[in-house]
ZAVOLUM-377560 format. One line per field, with one value per residue (C-alpha): residue number from 1; residue in one letter; x, y, z. Coordinates in steps of 0.1 Angstrom, whole numbers. Layout:
<kemis>
n (NUM	...)
res (A	...)
px (X	...)
py (Y	...)
pz (Z	...)
</kemis>
This chain:
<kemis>
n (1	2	3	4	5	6	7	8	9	10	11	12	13	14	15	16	17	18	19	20	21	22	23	24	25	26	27	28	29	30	31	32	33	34	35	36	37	38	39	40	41	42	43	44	45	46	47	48	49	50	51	52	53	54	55	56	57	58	59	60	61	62	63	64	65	66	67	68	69	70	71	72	73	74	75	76	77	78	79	80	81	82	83	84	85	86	87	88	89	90	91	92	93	94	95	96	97	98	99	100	101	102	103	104	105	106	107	108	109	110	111	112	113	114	115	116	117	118	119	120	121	122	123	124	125	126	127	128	129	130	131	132	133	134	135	136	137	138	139	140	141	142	143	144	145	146	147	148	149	150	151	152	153	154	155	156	157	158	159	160	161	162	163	164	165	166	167	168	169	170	171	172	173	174	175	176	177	178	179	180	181	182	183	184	185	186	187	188	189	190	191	192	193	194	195	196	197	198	199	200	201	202	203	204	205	206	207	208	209	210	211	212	213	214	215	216	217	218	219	220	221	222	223	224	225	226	227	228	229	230	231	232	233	234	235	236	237	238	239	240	241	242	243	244	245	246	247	248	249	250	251	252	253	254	255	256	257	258	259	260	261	262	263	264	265	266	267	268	269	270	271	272	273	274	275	276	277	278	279	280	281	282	283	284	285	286	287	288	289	290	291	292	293	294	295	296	297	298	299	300	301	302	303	304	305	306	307	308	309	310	311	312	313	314	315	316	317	318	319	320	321	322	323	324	325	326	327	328	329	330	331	332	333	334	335	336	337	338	339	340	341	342	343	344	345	346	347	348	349	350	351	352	353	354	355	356	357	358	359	360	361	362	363	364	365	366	367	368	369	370	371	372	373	374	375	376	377	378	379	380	381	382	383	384	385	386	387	388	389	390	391	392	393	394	395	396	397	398	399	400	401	402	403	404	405	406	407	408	409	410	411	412	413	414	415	416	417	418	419	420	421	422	423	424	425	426	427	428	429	430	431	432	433	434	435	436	437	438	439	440	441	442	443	444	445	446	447	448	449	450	451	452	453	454	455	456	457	458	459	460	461	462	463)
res (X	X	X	X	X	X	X	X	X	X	X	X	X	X	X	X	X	X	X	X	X	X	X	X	X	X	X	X	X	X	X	X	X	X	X	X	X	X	X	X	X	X	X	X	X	X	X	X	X	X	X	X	X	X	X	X	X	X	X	X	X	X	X	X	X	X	X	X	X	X	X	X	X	X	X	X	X	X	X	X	X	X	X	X	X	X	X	X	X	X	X	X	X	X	X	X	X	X	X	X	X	X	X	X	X	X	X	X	X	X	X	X	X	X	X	X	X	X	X	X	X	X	X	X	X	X	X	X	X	X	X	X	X	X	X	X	X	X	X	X	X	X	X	X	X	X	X	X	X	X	X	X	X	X	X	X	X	X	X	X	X	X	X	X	X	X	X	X	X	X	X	X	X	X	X	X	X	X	X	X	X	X	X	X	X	X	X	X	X	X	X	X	X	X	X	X	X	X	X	X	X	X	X	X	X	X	X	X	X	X	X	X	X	X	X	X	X	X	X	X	X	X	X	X	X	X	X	X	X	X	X	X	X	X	X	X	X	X	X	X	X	X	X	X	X	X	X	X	X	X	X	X	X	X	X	X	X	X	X	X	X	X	X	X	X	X	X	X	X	X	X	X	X	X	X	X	X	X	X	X	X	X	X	X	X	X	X	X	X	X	X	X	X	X	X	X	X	X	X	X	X	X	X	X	X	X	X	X	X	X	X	X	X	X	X	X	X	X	X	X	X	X	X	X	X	X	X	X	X	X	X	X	X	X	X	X	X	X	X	X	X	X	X	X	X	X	X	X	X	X	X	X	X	X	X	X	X	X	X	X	X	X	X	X	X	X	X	X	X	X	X	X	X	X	X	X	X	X	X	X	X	X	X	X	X	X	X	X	X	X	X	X	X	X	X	X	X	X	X	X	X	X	X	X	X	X	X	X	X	X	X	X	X	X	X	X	X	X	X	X	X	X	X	X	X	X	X	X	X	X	X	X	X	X	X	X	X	X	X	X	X	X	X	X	X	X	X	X	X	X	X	X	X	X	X	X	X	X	X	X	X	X	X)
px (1028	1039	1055	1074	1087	1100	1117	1135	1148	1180	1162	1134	1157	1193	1204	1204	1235	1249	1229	1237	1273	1268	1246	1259	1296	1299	1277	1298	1324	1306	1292	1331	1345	1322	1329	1364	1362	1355	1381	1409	1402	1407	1436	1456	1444	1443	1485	1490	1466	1461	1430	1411	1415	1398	1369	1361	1360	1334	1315	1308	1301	1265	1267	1276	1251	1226	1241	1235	1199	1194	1208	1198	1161	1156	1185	1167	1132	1136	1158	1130	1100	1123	1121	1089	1075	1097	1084	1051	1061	1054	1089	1077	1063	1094	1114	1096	1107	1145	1140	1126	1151	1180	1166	1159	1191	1208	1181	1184	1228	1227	1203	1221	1253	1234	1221	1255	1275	1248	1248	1274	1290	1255	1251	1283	1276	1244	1264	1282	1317	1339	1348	1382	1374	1349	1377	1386	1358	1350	1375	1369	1330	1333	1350	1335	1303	1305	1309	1276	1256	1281	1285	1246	1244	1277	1253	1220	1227	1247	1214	1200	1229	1226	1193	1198	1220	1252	1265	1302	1294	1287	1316	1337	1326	1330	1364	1381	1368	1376	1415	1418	1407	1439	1464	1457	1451	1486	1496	1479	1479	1512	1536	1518	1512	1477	1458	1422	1417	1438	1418	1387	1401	1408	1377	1354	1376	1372	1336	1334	1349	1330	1297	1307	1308	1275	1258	1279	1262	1225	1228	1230	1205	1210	1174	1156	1164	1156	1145	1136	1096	1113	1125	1099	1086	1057	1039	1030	1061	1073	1054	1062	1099	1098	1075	1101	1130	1121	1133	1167	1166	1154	1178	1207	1188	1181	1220	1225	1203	1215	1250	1245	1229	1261	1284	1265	1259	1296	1308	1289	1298	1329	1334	1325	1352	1391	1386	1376	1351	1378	1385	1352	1342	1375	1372	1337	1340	1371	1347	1317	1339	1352	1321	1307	1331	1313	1275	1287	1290	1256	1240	1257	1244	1207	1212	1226	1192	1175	1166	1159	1134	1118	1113	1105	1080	1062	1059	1047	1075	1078	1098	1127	1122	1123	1152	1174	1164	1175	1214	1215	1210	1241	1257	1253	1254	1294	1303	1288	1301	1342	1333	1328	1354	1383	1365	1366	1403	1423	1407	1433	1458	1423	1426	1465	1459	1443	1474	1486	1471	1473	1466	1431	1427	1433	1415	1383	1386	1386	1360	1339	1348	1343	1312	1290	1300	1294	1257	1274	1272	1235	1236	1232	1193	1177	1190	1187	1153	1141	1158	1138	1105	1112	1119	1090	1068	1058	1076	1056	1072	1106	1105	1093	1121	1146	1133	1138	1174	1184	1155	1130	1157	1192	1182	1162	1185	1218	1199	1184	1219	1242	1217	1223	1259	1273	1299	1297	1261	1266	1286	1259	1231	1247	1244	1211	1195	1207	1198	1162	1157	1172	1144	1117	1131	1132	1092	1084	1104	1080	1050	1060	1072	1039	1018	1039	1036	992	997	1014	988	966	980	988	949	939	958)
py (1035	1013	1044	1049	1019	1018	1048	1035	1008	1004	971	993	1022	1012	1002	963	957	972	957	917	929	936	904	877	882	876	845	833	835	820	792	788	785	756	739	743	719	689	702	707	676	659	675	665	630	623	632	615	586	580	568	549	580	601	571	575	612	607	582	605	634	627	638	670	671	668	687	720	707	708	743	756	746	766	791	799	797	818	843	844	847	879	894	892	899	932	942	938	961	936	938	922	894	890	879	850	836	841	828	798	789	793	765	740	747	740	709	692	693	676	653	640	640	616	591	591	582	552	540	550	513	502	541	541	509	519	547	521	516	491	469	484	520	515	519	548	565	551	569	598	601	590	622	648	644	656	694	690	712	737	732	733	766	781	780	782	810	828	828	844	875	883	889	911	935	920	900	906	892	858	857	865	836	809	822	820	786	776	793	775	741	742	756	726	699	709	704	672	655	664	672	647	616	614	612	604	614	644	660	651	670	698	703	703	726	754	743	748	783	795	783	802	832	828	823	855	874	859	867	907	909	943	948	942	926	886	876	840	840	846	813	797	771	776	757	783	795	763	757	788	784	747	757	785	765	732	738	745	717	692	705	693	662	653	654	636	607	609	605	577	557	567	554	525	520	533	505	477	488	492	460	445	468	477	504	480	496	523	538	554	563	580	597	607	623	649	657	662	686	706	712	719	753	763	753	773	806	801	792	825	844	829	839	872	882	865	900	922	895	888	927	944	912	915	954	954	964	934	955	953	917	910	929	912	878	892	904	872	850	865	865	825	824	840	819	786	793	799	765	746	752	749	713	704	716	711	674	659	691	691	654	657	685	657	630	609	577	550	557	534	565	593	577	574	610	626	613	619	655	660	640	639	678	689	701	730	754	756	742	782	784	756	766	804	802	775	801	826	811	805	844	855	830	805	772	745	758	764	728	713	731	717	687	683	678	657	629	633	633	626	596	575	583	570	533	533	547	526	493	499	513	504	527	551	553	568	597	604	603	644	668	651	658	694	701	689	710	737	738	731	759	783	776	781	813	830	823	836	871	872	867	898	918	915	926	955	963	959	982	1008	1006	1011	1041)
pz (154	127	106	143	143	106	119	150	140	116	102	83	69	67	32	26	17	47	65	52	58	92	100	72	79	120	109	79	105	131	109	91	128	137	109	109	147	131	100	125	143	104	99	132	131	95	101	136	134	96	73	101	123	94	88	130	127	96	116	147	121	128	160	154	130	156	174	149	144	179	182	150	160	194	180	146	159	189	169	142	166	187	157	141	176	177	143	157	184	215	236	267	245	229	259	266	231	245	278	264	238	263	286	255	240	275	277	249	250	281	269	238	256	278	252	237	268	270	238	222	207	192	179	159	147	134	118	98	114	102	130	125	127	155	187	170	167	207	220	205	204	246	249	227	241	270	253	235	256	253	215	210	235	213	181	187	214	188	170	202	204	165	169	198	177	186	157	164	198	184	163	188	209	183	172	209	208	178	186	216	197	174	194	215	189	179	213	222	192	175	206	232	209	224	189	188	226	223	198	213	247	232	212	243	261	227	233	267	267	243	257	289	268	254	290	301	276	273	315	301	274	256	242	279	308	313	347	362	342	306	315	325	294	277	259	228	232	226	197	177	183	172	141	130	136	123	86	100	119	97	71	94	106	66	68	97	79	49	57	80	50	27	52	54	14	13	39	18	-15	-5	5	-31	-50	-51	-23	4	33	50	20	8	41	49	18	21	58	40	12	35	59	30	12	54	45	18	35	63	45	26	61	73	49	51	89	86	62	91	112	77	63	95	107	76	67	106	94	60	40	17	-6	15	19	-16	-23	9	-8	-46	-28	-10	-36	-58	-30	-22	-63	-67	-36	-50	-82	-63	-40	-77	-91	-64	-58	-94	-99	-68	-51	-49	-33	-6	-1	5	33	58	55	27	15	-13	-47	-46	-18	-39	-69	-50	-33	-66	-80	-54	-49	-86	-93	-63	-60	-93	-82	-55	-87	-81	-45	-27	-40	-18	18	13	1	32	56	33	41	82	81	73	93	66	86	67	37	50	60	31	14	40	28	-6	-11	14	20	-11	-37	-26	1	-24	-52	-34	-27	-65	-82	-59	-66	-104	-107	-76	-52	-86	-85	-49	-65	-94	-69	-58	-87	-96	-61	-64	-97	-89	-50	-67	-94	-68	-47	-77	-85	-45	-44	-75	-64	-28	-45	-62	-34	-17	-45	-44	-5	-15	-39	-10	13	-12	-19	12	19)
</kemis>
């Protein structure tokens, strides 16, 4: 049966590298495209609106962060349990898993969108708006949430279609979006006048179209056919979905906190230099969604080994696992190693693409592209290897690696650095967090390769 199995499916005999094409580059592109919404957004309002439009834009970035957590954890965990359930062999099984993360991605949009629309002034607050950014970031925050269910249904459903053999489906749906988002930002923003509203209408309308593309094809589920009881929740359905897609998800949500607490530390220290409280913060949200370019192709990739890792590990052949782990990791490694050094020898030509600002503006930028990104050399090992780790069923180590950067190294070092060096302390706090989840990452990755290696053993013994 299990020989069978090996046999039918592409997952256990295609060649790996064809294979990572065919998954990672639909989700690099997918990834890329949901970035490139809050980029876009930058772009028309850090030229219509100016510095305080770009500060908003960075205070509401953790929404969207949210957002991707959201989607990434019933997207990722639902996609990861399909396919270890196929490997297994258990099709009827593995609907359920589908069903299930549909309705939660669906869920949880409308609730967030909820929340927001109620509190939305003491939540950006909270965020760390200057009082002068915060009507800003009102108006646009007011609007854009109203296309979070679609937005979380775009991703995480994405998740859903790639693991149903249809990656080019998901690409396709984020790219319409994503057209129809700057066709009319240029439109509403540029020709209209409307600034911060105008790009907030026309990302939920790129959102909304592509959701309804996503639904469209969930509705038609090529591997078998969804009806009303795959929908139904279930409560160990639930749990094995959340378990596998936690590390994702805490990954984003380590993001979401930690940038809230940079705005905030960037607001106060701001305050007591020559940059004042806008500055760093508008500076900060540019660098964040540039280097969101280069995280989106190493998430990509960590999702297109996604299907490989998780069959071949559900049916034994961890030799195939290893190796899709070895060709990702110089994959992420030559990317990283492009991202690095575009951000260390063209900041300022990036900072210039979202609008013009003083020299104090440009002084700050570059720093902080060149210093708190200096770690993005080495900055591909941590997420591949939590994705790594949620693929073959091992969450609590996924998430502890999802971990590591974010709140055990980077959160505690930004308030220590910043407390002894002030706003350049925040900057140093970056490469040192990376150097030390990439290490940690690197020691986790071993041992995991050796304890495959003694199960081989073991099943070559046995037959």
């Amino acid at each position: 049966m299990e020989q069978q199995r090996k046999k039918e499916s592409p997952l256990a005999t295609e060649k790996i590298s064809k294979l990572l094409k065919q998954f990672a580059i639909p989700s690099i592109i997918a990834m890329l495209v949901s970035a490139i919404y809050n980029i876009v957004d930058q772009f028309f309002i850090g030229h219509s609106v100016g510095a305080l439009g770009n500060a908003a834009t960075n205070i509401a970035f953790p929404l969207s962060m949210m957002c991707t957590a959201l989607a990434l954890m019933f997207g990722i965990g639902g996609a990861s349990c399909f396919n270890l359930i196929m490997g297994e062999g258990q099709k009827e099984k593995a609907a359920y898993f589908i069903g299930n993360s549909v309705v939660m991605l669906l869920g949880s949009g409308t609730l967030l969108c909820i929340l927001t629309e109620v509190f939305l002034a003491p939540m950006l607050q909270a965020f760390g708006s200057p009082a002068e950014v915060l009507p800003y970031a009102k108006e646009y925050v007011m609007i854009t949430a109203i296309g979070f269910p679609f937005l979380i249904i775009t991703i995480g459903g994405g998740n859903l279609i790639r693991a149903d053999g249809s990656p080019r489906m998901t690409m396709i749906c984020n790219l319409s979006g994503a057209v129809i988002n700057t066709i009319l930002d240029a439109i509403f923003v540029m020709g209209f006048g409307w600034g911060m509203k105008g790009a907030a209408i026309a990302t939920i309308i790129g959102q909304i179209f592509s959701g309804i593309l996503v639904i469209r094809y969930l509705m038609h589920f090529k591997t078998m056919k969804l009806t009303r009881k795959h929908f139904m929740l279930q409560k160990s359905c639930l749990g094995r979905i959340i378990s596998l897609g936690a590390a994702s998800c805490f990954n984003q949500l380590a993001m979401m906190v930690v940038q809230i607490a940079l705005n905030n530390l960037l607001k106060y220290y701001g305050a007591l230099s020559a940059y004042g409280e806008a500055i760093p913060i508008a500076c900060a949200g540019i660098v964040t969604k540039v280097n969101q370019l280069f995280f989106s192709i190493i998430i990509g990739i960590s999702q297109g080994t996604q299907p490989i890792e998780g069959y071949n590990y559900g049916a034994r052949n961890y030799r195939r696992v290893r190796d899709t782990y070895a060709l990702a990791m110089k994959t992420g490694m030559a990317c990283a190693l492009g991202a690095f050094l575009i951000f260390q020898i063209f900041p300022r030509q990036l900072l210039g693409l979202f609008g013009d600002g003083s020299e104090s503006y440009y002084q700050f930028g570059i720093s902080y592209f060149r210093v708190f990104l200096a770690g993005t050399i080495i900055n591909f090992m941590q997420p591949l290897t939590s994705s790594f780790f949620t693929s073959i069923g091992k969450a609590y180590k996924g998430m502890f690696l999802s971990l590591t950067r974010q709140i055990i190294f980077l959160l505690p070092l930004l308030f220590a650095f910043s407390a002894w060096l002030g706003i350049d302390g925040i900057l140093y706090a970056g490469p040192v967090a990376d150097f030390m989840a990439f290490a940690v990452a690197a020691v986790m990755v071993k041992k995991e390769f050796k304890t495959m290696k003694n199960l081989e053993m073991n099943i070559n013994c046995s037959e």
